[in-house]
mmCIF file of the N, C-alpha and C atoms, coordinates in Angstrom:
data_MODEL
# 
_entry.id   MODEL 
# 
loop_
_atom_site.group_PDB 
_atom_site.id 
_atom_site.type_symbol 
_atom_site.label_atom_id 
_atom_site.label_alt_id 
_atom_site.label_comp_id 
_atom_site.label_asym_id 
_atom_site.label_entity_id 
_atom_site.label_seq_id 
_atom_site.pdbx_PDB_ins_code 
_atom_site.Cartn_x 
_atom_site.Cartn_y 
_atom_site.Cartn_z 
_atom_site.occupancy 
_atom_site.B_iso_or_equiv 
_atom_site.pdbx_formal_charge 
_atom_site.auth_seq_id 
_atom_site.auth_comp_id 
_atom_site.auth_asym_id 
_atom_site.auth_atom_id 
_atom_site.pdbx_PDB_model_num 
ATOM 1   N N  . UNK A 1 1  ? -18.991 -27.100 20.451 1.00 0.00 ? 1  UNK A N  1 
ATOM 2   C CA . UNK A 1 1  ? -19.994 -26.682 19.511 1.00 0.00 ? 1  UNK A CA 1 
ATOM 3   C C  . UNK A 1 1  ? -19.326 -25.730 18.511 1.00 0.00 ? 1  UNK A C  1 
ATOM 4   N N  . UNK A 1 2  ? -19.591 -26.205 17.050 1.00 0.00 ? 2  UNK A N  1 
ATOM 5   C CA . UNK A 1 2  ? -18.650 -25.257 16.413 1.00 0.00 ? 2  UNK A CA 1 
ATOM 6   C C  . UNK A 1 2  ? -19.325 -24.089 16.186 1.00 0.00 ? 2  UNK A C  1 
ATOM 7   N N  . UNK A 1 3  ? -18.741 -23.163 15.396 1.00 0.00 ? 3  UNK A N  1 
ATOM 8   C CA . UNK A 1 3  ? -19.583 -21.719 14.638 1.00 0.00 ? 3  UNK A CA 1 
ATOM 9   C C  . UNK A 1 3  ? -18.600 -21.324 13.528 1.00 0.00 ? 3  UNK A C  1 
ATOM 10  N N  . UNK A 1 4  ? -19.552 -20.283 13.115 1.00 0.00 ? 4  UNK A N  1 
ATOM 11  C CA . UNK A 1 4  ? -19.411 -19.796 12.002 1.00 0.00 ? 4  UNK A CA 1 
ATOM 12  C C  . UNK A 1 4  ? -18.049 -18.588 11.858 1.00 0.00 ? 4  UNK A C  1 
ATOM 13  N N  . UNK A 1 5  ? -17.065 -18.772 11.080 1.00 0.00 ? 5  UNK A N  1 
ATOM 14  C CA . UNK A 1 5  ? -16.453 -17.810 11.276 1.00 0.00 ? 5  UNK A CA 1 
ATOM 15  C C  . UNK A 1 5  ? -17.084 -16.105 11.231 1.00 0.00 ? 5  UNK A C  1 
ATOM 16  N N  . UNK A 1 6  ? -18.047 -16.033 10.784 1.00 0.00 ? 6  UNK A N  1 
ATOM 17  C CA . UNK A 1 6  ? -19.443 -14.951 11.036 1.00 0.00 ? 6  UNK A CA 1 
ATOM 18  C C  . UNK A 1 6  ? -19.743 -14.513 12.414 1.00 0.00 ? 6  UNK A C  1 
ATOM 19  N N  . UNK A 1 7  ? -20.144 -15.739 13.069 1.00 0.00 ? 7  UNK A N  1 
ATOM 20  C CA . UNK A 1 7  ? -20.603 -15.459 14.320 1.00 0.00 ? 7  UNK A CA 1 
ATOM 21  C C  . UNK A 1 7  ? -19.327 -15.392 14.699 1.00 0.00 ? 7  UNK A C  1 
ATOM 22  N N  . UNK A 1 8  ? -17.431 -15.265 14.735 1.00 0.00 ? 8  UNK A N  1 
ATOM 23  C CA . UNK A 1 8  ? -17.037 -15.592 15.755 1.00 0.00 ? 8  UNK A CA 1 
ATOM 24  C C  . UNK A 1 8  ? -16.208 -13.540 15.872 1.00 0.00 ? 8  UNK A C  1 
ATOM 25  N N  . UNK A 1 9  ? -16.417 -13.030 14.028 1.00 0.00 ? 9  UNK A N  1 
ATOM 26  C CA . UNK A 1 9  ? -16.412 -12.144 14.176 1.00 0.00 ? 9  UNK A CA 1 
ATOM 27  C C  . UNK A 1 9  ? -17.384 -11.440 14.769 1.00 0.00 ? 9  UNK A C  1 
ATOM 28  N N  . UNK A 1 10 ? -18.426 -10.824 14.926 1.00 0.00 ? 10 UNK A N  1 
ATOM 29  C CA . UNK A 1 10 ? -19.551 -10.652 15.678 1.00 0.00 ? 10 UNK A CA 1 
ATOM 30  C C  . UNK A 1 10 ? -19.089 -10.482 16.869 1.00 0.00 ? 10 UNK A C  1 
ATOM 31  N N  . UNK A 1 11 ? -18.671 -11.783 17.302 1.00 0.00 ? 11 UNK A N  1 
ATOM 32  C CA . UNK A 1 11 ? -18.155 -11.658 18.824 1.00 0.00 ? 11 UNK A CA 1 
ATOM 33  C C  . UNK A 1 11 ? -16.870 -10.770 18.874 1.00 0.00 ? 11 UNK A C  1 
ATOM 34  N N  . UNK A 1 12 ? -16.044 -10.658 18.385 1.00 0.00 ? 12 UNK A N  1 
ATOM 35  C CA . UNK A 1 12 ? -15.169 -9.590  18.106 1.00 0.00 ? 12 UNK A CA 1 
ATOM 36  C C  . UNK A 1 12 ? -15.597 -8.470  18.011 1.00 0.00 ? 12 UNK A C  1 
ATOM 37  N N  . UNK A 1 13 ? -16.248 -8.318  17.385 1.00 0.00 ? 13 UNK A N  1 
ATOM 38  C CA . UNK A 1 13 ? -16.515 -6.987  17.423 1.00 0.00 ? 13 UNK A CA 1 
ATOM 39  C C  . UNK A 1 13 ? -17.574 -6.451  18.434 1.00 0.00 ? 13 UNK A C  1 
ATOM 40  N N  . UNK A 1 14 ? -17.966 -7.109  19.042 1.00 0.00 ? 14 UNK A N  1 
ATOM 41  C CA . UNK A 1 14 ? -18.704 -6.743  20.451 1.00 0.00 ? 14 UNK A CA 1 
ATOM 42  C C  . UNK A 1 14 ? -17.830 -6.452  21.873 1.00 0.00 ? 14 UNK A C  1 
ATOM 43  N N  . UNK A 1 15 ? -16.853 -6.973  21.348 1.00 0.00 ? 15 UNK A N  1 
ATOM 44  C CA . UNK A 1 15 ? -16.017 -7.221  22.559 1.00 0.00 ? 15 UNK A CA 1 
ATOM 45  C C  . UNK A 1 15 ? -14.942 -6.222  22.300 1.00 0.00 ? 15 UNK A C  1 
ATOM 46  N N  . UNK A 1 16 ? -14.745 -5.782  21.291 1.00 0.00 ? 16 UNK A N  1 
ATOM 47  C CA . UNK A 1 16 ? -14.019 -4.647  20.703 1.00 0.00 ? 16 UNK A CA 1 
ATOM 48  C C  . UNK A 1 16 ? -13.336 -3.183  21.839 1.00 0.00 ? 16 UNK A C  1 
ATOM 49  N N  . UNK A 1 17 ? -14.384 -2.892  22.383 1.00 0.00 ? 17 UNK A N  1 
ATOM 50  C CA . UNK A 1 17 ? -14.457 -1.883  23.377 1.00 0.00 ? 17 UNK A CA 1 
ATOM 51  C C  . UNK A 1 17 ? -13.621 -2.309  24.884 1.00 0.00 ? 17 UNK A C  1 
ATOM 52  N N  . UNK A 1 18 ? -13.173 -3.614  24.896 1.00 0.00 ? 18 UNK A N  1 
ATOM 53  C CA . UNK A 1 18 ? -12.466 -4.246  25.978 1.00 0.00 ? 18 UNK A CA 1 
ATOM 54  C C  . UNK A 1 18 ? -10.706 -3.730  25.669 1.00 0.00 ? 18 UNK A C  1 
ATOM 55  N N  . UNK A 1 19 ? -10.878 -3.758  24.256 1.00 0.00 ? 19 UNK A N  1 
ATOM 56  C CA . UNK A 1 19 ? -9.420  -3.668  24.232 1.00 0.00 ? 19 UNK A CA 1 
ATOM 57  C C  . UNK A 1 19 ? -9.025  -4.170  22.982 1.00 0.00 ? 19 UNK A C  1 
ATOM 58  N N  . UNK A 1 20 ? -7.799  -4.792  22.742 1.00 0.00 ? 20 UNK A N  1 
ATOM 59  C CA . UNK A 1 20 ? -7.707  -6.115  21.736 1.00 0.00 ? 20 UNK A CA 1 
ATOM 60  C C  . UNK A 1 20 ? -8.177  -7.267  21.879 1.00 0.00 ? 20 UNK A C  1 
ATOM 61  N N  . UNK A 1 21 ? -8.698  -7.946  20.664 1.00 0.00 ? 21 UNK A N  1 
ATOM 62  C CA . UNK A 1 21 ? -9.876  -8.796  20.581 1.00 0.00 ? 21 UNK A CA 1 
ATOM 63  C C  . UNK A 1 21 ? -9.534  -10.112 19.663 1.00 0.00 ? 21 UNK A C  1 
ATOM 64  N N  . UNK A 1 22 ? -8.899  -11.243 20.036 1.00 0.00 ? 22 UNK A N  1 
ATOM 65  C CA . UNK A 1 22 ? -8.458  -12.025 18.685 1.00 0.00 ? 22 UNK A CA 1 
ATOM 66  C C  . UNK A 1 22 ? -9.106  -13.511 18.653 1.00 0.00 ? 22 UNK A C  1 
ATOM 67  N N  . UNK A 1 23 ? -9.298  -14.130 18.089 1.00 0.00 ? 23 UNK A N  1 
ATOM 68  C CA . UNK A 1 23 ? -10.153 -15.605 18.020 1.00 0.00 ? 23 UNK A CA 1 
ATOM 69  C C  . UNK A 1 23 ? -9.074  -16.289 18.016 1.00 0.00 ? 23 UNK A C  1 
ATOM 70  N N  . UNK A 1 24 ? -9.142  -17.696 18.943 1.00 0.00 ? 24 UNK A N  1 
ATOM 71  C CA . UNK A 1 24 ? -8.396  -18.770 18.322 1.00 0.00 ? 24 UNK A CA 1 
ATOM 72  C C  . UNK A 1 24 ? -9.213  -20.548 18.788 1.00 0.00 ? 24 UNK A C  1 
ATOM 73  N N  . UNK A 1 25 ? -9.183  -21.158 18.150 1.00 0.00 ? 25 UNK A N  1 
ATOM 74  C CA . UNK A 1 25 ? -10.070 -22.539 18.370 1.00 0.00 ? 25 UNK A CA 1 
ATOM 75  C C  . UNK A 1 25 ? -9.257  -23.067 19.726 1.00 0.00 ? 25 UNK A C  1 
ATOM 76  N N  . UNK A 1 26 ? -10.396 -22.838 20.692 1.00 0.00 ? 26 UNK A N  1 
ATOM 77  C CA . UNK A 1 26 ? -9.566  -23.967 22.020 1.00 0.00 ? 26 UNK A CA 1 
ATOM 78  C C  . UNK A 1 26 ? -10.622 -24.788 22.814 1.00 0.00 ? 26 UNK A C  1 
ATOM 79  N N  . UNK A 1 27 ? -10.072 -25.450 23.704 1.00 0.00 ? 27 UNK A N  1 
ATOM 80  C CA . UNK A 1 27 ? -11.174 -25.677 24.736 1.00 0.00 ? 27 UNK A CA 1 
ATOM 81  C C  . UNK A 1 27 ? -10.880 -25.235 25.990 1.00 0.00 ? 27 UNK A C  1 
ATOM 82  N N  . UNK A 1 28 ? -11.924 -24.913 27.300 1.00 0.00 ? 28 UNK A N  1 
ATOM 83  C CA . UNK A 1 28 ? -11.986 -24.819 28.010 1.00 0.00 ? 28 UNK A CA 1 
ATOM 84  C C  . UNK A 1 28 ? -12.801 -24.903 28.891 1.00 0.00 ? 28 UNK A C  1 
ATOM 85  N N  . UNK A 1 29 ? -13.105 -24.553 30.337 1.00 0.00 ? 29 UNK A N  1 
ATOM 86  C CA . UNK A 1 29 ? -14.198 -25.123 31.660 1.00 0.00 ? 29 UNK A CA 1 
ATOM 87  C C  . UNK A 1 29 ? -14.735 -24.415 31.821 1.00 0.00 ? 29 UNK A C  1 
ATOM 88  N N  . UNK A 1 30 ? -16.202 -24.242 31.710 1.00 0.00 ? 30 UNK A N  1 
ATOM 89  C CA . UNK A 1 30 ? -17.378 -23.290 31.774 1.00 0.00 ? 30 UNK A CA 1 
ATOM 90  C C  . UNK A 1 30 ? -18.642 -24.030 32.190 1.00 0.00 ? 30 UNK A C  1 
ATOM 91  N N  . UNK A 1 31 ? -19.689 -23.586 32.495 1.00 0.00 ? 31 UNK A N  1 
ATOM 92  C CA . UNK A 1 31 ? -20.776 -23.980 32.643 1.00 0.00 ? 31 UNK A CA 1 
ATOM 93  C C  . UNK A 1 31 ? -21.285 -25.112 31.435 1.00 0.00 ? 31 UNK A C  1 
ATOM 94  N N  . UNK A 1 32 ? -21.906 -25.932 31.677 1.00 0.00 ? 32 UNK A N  1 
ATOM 95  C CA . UNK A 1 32 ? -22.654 -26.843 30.483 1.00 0.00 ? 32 UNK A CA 1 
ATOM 96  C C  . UNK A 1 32 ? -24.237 -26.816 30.530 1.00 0.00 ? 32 UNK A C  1 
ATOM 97  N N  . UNK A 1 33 ? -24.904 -27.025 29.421 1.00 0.00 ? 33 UNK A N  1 
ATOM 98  C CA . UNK A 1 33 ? -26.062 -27.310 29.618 1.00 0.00 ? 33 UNK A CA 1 
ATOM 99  C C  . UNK A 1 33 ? -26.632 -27.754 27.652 1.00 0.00 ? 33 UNK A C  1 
ATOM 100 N N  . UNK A 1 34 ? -27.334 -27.712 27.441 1.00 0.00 ? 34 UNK A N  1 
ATOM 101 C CA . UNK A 1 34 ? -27.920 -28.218 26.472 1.00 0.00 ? 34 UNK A CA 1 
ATOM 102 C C  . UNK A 1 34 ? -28.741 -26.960 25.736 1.00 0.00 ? 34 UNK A C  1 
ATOM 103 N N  . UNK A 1 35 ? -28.512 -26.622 24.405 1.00 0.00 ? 35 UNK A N  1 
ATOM 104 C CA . UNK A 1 35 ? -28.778 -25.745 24.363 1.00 0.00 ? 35 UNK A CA 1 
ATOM 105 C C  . UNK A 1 35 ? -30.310 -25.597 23.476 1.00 0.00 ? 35 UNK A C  1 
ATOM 106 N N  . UNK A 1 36 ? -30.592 -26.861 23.044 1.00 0.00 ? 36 UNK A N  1 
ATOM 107 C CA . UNK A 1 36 ? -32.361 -27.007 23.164 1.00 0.00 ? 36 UNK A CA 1 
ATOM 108 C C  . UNK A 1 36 ? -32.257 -28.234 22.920 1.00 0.00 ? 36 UNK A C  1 
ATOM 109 N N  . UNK A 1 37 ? -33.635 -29.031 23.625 1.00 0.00 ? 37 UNK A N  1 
ATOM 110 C CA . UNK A 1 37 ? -33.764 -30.611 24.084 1.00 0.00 ? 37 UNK A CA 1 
ATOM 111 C C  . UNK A 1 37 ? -33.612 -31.441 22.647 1.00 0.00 ? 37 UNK A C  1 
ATOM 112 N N  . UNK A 1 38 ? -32.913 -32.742 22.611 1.00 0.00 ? 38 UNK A N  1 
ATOM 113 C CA . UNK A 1 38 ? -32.062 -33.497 21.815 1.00 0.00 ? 38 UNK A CA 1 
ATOM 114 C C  . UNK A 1 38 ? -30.641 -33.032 21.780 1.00 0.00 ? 38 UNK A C  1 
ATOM 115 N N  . UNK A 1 39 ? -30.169 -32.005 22.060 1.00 0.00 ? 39 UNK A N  1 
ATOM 116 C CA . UNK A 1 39 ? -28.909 -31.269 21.680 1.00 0.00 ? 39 UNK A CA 1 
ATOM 117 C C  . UNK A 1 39 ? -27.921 -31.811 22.834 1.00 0.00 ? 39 UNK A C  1 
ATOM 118 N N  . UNK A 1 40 ? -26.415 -31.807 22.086 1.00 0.00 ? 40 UNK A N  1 
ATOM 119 C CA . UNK A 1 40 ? -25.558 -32.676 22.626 1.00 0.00 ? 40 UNK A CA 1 
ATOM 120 C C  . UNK A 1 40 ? -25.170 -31.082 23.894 1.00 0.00 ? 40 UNK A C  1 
ATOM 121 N N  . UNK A 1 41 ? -24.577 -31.987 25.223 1.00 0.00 ? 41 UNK A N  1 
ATOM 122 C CA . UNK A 1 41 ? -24.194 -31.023 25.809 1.00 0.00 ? 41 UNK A CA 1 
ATOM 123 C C  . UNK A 1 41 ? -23.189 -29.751 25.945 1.00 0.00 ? 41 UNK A C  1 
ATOM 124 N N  . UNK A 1 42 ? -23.598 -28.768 25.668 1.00 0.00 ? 42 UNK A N  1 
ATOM 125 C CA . UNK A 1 42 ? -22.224 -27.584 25.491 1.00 0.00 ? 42 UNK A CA 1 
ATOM 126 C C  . UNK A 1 42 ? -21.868 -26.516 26.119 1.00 0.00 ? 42 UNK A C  1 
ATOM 127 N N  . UNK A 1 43 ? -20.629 -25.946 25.819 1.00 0.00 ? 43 UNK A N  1 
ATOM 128 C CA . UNK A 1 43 ? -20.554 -24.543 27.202 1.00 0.00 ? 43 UNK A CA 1 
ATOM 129 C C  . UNK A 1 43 ? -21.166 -23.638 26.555 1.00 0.00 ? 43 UNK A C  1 
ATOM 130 N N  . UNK A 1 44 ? -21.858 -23.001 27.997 1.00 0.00 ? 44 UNK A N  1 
ATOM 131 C CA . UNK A 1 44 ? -22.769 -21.312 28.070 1.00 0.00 ? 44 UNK A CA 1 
ATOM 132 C C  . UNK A 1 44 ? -22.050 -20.046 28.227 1.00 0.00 ? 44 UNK A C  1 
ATOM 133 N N  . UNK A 1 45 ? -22.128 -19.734 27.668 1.00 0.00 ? 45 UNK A N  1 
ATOM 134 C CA . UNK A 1 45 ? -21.747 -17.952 27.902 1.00 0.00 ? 45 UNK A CA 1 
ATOM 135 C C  . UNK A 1 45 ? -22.951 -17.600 27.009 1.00 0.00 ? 45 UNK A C  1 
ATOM 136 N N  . UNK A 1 46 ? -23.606 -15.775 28.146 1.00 0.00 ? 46 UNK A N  1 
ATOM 137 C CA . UNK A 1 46 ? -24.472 -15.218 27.114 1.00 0.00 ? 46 UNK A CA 1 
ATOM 138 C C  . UNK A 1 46 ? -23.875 -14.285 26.865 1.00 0.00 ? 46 UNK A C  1 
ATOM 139 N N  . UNK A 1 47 ? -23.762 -13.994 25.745 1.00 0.00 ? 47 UNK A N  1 
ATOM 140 C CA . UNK A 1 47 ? -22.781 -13.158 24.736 1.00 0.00 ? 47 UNK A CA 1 
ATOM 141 C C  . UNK A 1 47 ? -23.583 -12.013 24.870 1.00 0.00 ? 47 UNK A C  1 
ATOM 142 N N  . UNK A 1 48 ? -24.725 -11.874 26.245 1.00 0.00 ? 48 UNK A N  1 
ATOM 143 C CA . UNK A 1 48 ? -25.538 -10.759 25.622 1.00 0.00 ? 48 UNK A CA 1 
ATOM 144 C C  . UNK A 1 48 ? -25.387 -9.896  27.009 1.00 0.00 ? 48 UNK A C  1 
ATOM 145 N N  . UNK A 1 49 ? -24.913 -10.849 28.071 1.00 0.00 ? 49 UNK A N  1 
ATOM 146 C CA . UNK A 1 49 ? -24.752 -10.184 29.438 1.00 0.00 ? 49 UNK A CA 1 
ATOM 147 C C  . UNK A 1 49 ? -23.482 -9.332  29.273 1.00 0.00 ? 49 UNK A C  1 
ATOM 148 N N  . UNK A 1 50 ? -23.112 -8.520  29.336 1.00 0.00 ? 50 UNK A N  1 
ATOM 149 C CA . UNK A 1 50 ? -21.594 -7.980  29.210 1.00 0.00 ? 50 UNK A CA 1 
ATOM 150 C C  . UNK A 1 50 ? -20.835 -7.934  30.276 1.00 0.00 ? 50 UNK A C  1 
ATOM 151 N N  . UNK A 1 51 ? -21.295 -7.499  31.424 1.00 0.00 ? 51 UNK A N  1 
ATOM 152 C CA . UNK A 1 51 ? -21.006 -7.735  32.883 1.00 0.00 ? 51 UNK A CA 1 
ATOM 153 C C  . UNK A 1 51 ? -19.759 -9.253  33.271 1.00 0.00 ? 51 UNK A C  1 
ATOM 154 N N  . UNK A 1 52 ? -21.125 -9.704  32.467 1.00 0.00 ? 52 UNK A N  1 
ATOM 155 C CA . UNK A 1 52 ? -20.756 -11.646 32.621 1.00 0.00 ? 52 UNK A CA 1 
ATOM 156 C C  . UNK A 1 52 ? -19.811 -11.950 31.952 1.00 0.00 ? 52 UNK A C  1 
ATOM 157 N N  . UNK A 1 53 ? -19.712 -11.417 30.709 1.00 0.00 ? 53 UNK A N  1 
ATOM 158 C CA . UNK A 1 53 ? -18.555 -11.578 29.752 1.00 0.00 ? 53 UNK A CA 1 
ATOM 159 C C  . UNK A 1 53 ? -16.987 -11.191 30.352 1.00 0.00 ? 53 UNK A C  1 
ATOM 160 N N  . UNK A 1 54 ? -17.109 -9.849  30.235 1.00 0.00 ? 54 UNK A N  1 
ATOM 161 C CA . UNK A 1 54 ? -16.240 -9.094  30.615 1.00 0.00 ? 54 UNK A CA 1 
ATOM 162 C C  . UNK A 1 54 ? -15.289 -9.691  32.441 1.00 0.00 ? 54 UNK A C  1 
ATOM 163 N N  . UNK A 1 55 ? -16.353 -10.239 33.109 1.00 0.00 ? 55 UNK A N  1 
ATOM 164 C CA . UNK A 1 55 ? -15.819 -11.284 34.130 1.00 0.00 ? 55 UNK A CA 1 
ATOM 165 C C  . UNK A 1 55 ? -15.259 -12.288 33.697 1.00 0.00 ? 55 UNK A C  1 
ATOM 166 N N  . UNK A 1 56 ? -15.591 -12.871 32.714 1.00 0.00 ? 56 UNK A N  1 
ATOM 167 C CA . UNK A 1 56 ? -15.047 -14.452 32.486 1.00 0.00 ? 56 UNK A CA 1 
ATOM 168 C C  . UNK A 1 56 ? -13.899 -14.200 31.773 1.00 0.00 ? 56 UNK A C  1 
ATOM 169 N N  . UNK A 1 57 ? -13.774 -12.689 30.618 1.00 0.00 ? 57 UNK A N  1 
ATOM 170 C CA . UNK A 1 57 ? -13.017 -12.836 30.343 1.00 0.00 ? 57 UNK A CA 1 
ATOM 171 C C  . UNK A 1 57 ? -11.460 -12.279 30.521 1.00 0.00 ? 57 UNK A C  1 
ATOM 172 N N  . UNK A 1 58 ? -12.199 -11.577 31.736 1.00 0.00 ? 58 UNK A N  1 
ATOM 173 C CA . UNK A 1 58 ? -11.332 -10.884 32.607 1.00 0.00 ? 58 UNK A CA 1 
ATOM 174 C C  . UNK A 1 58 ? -10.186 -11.754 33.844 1.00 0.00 ? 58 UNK A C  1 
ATOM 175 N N  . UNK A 1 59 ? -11.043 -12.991 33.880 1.00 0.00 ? 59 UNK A N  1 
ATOM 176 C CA . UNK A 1 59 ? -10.701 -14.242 34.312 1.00 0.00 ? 59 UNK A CA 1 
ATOM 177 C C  . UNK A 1 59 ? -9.433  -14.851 33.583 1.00 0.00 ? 59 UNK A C  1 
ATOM 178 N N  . UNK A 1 60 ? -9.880  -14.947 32.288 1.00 0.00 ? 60 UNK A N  1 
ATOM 179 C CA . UNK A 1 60 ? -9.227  -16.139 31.090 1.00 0.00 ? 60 UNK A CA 1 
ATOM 180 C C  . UNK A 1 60 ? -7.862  -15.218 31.413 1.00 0.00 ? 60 UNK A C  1 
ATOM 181 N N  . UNK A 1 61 ? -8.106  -13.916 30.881 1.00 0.00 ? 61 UNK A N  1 
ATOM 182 C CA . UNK A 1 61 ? -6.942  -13.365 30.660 1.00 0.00 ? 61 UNK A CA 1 
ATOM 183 C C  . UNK A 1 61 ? -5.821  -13.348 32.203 1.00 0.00 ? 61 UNK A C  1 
ATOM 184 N N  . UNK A 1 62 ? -6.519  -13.430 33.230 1.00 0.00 ? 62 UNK A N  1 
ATOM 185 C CA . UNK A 1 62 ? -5.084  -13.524 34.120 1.00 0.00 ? 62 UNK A CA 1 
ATOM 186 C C  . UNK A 1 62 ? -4.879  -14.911 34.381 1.00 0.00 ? 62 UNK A C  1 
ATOM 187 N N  . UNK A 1 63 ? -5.440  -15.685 33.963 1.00 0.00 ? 63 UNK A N  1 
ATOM 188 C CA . UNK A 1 63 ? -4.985  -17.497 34.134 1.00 0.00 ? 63 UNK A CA 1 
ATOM 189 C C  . UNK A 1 63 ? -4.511  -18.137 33.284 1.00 0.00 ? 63 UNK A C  1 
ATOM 190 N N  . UNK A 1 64 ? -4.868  -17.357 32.094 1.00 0.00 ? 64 UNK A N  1 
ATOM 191 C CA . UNK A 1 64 ? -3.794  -18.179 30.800 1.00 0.00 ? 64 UNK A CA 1 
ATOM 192 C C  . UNK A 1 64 ? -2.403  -17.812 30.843 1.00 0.00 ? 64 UNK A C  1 
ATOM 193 N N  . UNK A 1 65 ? -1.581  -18.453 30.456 1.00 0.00 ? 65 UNK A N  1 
ATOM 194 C CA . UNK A 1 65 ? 0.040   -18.186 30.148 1.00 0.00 ? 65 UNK A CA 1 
ATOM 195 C C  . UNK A 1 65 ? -0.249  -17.670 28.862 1.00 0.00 ? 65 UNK A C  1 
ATOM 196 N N  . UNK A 1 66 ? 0.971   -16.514 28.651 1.00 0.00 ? 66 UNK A N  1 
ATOM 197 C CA . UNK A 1 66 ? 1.393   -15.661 27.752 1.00 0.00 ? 66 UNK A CA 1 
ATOM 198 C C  . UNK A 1 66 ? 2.043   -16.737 26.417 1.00 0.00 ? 66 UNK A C  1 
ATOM 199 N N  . UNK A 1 67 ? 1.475   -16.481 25.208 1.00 0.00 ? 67 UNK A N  1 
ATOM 200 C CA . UNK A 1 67 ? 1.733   -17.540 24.201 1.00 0.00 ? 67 UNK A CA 1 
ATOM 201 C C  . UNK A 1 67 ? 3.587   -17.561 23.610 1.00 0.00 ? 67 UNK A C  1 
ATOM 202 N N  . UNK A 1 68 ? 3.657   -18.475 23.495 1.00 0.00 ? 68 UNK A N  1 
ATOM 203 C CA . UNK A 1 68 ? 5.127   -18.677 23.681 1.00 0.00 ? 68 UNK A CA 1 
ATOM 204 C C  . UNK A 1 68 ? 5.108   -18.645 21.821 1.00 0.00 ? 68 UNK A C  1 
ATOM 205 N N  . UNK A 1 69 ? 6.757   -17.788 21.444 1.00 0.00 ? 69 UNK A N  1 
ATOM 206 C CA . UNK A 1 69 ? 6.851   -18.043 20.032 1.00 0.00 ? 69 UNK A CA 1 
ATOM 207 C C  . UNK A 1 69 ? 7.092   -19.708 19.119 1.00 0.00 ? 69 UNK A C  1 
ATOM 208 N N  . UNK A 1 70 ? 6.790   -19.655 18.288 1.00 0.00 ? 70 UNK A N  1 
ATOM 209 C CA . UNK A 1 70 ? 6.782   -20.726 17.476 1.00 0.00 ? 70 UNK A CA 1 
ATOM 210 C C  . UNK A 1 70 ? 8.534   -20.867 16.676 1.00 0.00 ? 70 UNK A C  1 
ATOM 211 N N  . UNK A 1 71 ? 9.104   -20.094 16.951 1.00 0.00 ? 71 UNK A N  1 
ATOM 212 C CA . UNK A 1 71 ? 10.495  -20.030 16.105 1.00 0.00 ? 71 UNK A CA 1 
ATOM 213 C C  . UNK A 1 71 ? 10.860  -21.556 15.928 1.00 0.00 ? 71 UNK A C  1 
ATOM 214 N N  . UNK A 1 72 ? 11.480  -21.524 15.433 1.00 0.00 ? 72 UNK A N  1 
ATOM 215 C CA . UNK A 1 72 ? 12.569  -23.054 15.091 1.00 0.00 ? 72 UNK A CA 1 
ATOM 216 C C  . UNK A 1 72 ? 13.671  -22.743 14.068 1.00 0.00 ? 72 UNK A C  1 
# 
């Protein structure tokens, strides 16, 4: 589901207080559901629980690999 580069600052800056905070377009495995009836299926996070956030993304961060440089 896409968004707005608006909304993705927003989320940055909510999340601000965690630490460093940076956007990048990916995918990943989360809960699904529909987010009102006709609507194609997409991942949930409530951006409003912080608890919840701060778990998942407390998650991401020790399971992702450290981004490797681009040199050439």
């Amino acid at each position: 589901m896409p968004c707005t580069t608006d909304y993705i600052d927003f989320l940055c800056n909510e999340l601000a207080p965690l630490g460093e905070v940076k956007a990048r377009k990916m995918m990943g495995d989360a809960e699904k559901g529909h987010p009102y009836p006709g609507a194609k299926e997409a991942y949930i996070l409530d951006i409003a629980d912080r608890t919840l956030v701060r778990e998942a993304l407390t998650t991401l961060w020790l399971d992702l690999p450290y981004p490797k440089s681009n040199k050439r």
